[in-house]
N, C-alpha and C positions, 0 to 999 in steps of 0.2 A: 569475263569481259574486263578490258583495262581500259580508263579514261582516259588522257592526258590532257591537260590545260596548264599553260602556264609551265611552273615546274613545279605541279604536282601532276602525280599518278593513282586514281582510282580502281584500283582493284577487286573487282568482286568474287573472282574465285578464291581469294586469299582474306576476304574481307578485312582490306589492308587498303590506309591512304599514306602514301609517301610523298615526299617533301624533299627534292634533288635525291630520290633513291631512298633517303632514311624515312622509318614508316613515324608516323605520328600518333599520339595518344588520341584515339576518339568513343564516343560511348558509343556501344550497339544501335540506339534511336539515332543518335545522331548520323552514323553512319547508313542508315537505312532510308534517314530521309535528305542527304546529301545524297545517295545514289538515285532519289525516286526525281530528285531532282535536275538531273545531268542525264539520267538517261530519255528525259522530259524534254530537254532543251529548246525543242524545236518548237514551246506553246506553253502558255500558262499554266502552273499546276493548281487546283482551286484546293482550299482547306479543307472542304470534303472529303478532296480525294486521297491530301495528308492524314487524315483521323482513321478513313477506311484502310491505306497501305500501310502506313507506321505502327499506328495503334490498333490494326486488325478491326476496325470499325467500334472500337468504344470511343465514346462522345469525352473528350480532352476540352481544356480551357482556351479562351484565345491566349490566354497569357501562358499557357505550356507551351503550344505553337511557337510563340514568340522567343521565348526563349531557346527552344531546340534552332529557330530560326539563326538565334544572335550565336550558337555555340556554333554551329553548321558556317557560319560567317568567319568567325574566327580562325575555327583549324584551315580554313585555303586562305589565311590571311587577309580578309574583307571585313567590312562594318556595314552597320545601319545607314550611315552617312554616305559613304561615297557608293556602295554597295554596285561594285564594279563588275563583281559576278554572282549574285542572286538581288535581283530585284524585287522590289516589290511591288505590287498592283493593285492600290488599294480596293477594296469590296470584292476584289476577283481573285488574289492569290500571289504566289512568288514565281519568278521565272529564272531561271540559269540565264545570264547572259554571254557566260564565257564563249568558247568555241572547242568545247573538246574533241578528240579524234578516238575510235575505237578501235583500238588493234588488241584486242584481246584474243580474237580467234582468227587471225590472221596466220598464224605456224599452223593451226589445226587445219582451215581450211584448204591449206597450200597442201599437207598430206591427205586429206581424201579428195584432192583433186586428183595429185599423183596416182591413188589408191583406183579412184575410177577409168584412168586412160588405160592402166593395167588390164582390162576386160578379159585377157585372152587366160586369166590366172586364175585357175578355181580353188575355193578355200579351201584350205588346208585340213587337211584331218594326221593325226599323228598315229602313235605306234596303233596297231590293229586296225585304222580305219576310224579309229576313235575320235567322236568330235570334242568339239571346246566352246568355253562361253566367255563374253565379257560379260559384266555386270558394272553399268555405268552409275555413277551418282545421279544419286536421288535429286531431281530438282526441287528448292523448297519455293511451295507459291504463297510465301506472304513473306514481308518482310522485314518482319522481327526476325532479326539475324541469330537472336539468341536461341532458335530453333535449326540451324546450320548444322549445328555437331550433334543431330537428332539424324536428321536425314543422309551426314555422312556416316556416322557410325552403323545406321541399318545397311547400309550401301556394304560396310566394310566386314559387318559380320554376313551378312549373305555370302561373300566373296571366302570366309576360313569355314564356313558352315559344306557349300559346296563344293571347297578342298577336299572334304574329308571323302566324295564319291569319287572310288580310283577309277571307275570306268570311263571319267572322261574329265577333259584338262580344262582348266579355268587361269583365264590373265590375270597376273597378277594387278596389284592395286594402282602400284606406279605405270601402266601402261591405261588401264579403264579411263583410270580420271582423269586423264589429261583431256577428256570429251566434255567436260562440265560446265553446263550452258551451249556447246557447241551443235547448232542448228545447223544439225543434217544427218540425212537417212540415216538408216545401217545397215544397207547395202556397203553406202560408201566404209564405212568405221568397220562390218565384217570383213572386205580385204583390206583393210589395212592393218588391223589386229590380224588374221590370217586366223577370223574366227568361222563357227558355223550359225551360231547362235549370239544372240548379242538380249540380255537383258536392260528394260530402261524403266523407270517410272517416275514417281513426283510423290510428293510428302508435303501434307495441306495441314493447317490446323483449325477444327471447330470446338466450338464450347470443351475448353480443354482435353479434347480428343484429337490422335493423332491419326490421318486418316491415310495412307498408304496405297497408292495405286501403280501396278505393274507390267507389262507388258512383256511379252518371252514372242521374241520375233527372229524368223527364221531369215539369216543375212545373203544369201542365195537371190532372195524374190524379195527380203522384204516384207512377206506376210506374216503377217500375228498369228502367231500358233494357239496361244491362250493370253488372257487379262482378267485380273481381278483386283479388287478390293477389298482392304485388310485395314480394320482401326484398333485402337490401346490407349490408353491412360497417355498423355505427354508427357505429362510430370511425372511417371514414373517408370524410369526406361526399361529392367527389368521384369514389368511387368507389361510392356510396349513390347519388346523382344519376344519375350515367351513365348506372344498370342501371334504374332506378325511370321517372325523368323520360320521356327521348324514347318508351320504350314509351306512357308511360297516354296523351299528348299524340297520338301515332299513332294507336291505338284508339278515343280518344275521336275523332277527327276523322272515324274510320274507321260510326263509330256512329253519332254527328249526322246525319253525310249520310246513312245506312242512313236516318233513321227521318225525314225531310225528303222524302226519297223516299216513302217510305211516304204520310204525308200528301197527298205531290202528285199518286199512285194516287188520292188516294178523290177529288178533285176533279174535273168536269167540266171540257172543255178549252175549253171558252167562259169560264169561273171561274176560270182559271189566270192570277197574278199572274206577270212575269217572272222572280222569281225560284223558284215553284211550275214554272215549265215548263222551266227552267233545271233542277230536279234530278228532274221525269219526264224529260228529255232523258236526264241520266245514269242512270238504271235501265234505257233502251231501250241507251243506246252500250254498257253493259258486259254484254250478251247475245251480243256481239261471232258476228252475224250480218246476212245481207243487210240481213233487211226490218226487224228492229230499228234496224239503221243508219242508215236511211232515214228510220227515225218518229223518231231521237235529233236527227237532221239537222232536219226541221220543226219539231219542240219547239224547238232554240236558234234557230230563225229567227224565231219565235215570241218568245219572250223578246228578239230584238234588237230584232224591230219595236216593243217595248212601251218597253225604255230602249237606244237603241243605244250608250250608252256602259256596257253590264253587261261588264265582258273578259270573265268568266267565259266567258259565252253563245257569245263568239267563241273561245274558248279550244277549248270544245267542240265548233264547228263547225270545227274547225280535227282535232280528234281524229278525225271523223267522216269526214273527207275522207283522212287520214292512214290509217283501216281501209279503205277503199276502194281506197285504193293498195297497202298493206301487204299484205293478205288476199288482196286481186282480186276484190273485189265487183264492183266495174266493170273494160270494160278499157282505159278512157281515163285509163291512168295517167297522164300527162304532166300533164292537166289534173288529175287529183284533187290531182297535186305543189303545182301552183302555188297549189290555192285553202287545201291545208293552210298552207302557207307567208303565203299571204294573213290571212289570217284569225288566225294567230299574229300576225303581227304589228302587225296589229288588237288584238289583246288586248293584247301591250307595251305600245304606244303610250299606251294607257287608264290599264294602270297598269301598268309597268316594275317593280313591286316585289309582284308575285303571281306565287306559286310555279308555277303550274297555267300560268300566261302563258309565263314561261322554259320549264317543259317543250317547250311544244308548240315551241316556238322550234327545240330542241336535237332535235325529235322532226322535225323539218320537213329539217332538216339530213342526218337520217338517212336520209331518205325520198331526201333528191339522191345520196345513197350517200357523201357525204361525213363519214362519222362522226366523225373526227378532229375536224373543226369543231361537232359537237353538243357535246364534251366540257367546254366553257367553260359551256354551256348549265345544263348540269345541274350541274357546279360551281357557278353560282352559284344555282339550286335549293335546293342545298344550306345554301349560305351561310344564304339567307334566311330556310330552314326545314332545320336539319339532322336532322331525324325524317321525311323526305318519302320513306315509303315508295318509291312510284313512283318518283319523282326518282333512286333507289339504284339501283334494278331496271335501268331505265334506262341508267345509268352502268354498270353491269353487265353489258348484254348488251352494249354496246359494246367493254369488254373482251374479251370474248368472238370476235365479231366479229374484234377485232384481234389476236389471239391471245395475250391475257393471262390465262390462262386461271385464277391464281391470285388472280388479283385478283377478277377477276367472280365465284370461287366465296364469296371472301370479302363481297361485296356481295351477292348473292342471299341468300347467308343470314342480314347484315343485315336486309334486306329485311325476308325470310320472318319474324324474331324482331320487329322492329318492328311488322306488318303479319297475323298468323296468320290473319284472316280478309276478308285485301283482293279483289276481286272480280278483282284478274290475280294470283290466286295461282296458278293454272294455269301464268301465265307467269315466276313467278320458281323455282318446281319448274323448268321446264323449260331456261330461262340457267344453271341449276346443271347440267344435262344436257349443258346446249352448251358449258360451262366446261370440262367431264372428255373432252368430245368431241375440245374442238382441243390439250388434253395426249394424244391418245390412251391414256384411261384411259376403255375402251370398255363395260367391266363396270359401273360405277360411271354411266356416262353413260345407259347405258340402265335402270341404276334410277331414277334420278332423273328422264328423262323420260316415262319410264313413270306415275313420281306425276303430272308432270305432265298427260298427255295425259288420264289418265281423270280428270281435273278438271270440273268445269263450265264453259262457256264457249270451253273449248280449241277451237283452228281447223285448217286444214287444214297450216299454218305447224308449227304444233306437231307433228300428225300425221306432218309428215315428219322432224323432226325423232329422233321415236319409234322411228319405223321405220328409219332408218336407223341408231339408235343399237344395235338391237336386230341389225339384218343385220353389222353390225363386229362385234357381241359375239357373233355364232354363232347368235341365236338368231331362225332364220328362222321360226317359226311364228307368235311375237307379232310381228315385222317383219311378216307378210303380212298380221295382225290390221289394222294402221294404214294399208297398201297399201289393202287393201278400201273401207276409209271410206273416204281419198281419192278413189277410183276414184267411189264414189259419189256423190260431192257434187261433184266437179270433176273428169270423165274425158279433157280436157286438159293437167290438171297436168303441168309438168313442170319439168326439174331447172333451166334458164332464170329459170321462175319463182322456185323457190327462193331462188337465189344472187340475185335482183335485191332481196329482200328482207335476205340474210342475203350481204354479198358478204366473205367470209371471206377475208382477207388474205395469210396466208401460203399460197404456192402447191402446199406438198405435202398441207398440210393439204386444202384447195381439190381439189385433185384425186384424194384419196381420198373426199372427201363425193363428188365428183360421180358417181366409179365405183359407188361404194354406192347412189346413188341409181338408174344406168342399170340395174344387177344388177336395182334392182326394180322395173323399168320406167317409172320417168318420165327 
């Protein structure tokens, strides 16, 4: 918002007061309560409500007041004495008497006016179908100013954080912020960005904590797709980033795709553009079953034949073959190896620098039983995208596997913290399971895959996992629970099977799963 009186200009998004154009030297308090005061105008400000806005409600002197009073006086050229534009009232407070004008969001309102007479113009999606986000400045609600470059900075790493996902395109910085402070929807600000998605929220501060709230709203309708709340240290921004950052970035990626899906349900399969059949693909792969598998499998084949250079698509088909193998949906593992392995590297080749591509790489690796060699995979997964949920998980059960058993615990629950509602949250419950498994901390193993198993999605892999976690910890009656289902979905299983997926390295380890496993019949 911009002020004008006189020939000065009060600037709030620039937190700038100028004087014929040239800015003037003023302090943060000062300018914080020159602004509480103008954009007041229209009514007494009382000293209360100076000490709660300026000083975030600690109890100040009258004679601080007075003085921020007399500096506030001086920079727009006024005094005590004639006090031509802030008055004083005494026992009640000070009042702006100037007359200023607000055109601060005057150009912004003029274009989503423009932007909504437009009606007949649906947003924009770019190459494959692919949507895009704003992410608008953080509004700060108090007004110690000296908390501005807290709430722009979080705004601005959100914005190179969610660069790094090539699946979908993000406004740059000089285009979001020009919305800052500007009251109104984003309906209106999604066609005028030619966004799908429009992120917004605000940045509060209490008892030196920085409290963070955000909204991911879909610009179509207008509705809030998800909101949360995210707090950190204020005074220490690195460690404000840490806590704040990679979560909303994971969530939000975690929610897009949710509601991409969504959309690419209500389409007929004749209608589906490749990147529409590229994410019904992904709502059939993560039902992580036969015939799901199958239909996720035709969906990316589908999207190859439409662009065969989407990695994505092959990235997928690459996952799809990797369950096949994994699970035992087929039992021509050899081949399901080669074609996951194929097919990732189909996806590299395309583009070398998507995350979901490297996965499958390191995931393929896992699949030859070679985990050792996945671990570069997903390291640089990570690199590329250090919030990549799965990417963690991943790296996690490999731990696991190799019997690091400290580390994978500390990665799953990464994971789980970055990720609370990822669709293999079954499976990072359950590498916490298998983490406590190969410490032989048997109790703890079987609570944890216990979350895991009754999950959605959880497979037979899991199941045994469960059950065997529960027969070490004593407790044969939920072990025979997870027995049962096995038995019924696959009354060949057996402990062969297991260990080809899960080939656990250290040998005493190894051969107490496998005893556990014979006790209960596979």
């Amino acid at each position: 918002m911009i002020y004008s009186f006189q020939e000065f200009e009060l600037d709030t998004n620039h937190l700038e007061l100028r004087r014929s154009g040239k800015p003037q030297k003023i302090e943060p308090q000062v300018f914080s309560l020159l602004e509480l005061l103008v954009s007041k105008h229209h009514r007494i400000v009382s000293k209360d409500e100076i000490n709660q806005q300026v000083w975030g409600g600690r109890v100040v002197s009258e004679a601080t007041v007075n003085s921020r009073i007399r500096s506030a006086r001086l920079a727009i050229g006024d005094n005590g004495k004639s006090q031509k534009l802030i008055k004083t009232t005494h026992n009640h407070g000070f009042r702006f008497v100037g007359d200023p004008v607000s055109t601060g969001n005057i150009i912004i309102q003029d274009y989503l006016a423009e932007a909504l007479e437009q009606s007949d113009q649906h947003v924009a999606k770019n190459l494959h179908g692919k949507p895009s986000i704003a992410v608008l400045p953080l509004q700060l609600l108090s007004n110690d100013l000296h908390y501005q470059i807290f709430a722009d900075a979080i705004s601005h790493e959100l914005i190179v954080e969610l660069s790094r996902l090539h699946w979908f395109h993000i406004i740059a910085r000089g285009s979001s912020f020009r919305f800052r402070n500007a009251d109104a929807d984003v309906t209106a600000i999604g066609k005028l960005l030619g966004v799908q998605y429009v992120l917004s929220g605000n940045l509060r501060i209490a008892d030196k904590m920085g409290i963070c709230t955000v909204e991911l709203s879909n610009s179509s309708d207008g509705q809030v797709i998800w909101a949360d709340e995210f707090e950190g240290p204020i005074e220490d921004f690195l460690i404000l980033r840490s806590r704040i950052i990679p979560r909303i970035v994971a969530i939000i990626e975690t929610q897009i795709q949710s509601n991409e899906i969504l959309e690419a349900k209500g389409k007929s399969t004749e209608n589906l553009d490749a990147w529409a059949a590229y994410h019904r693909g992904l709502w059939h792969m993560f039902r992580f079953n036969r015939h799901d598998n199958e239909i996720s499998a035709q969906l990316f084949e589908l999207a190859i034949r439409q662009d065969s250079q989407f990695s994505r698509a092959h990235s997928g088909l690459s996952f799809t073959h990797f369950q096949n193998a994994f699970i035992g949906f087929t039992k021509d593992h050899s081949r399901q190896r080669n074609l996951a392995r194929a097919h990732a590297e189909t996806a590299f080749d395309i583009d070398p620098f998507d995350p979901f591509a490297n996965l499958t790489m390191g995931r393929a690796e896992m699949l030859s039983g070679d985990f050792e060699a996945s671990i570069p995979w997903f390291d640089r997964c990570l690199e590329l995208r250090p919030s990549y949920a799965f990417a963690i998980y991943n790296r996690g059960l490999v731990d696991a596997v190799l019997g690091n058993g400290l580390d994978s615990q500390r990665r799953s629950m990464k994971a789980l913290s970055l990720s609370p509602l990822d669709p293999l949250l079954y499976a990072m419950l359950c590498c916490r399971g298998l983490s406590h498994l190969v410490r032989g901390e048997y109790d703890s193993a079987s609570d944890w895959s216990e979350r895991g198993a009754v999950r959605p999605n959880s497979h037979m892999q899991i199941w045994a996992i469960a059950a065997m976690s529960h027969e070490l910890a004593g407790n044969q009656i939920k072990a025979q629970k997870w027995v049962d289902r096995i038995n019924e979905t696959d009354p060949k299983f057996g402990h062969c099977q297991f260990f080809q997926s899960f080939p656990i390295r250290d040998s005493n380890t190894r051969s107490i799963a496998r005893d556990s496993l014979v006790r209960l019949g596979f």
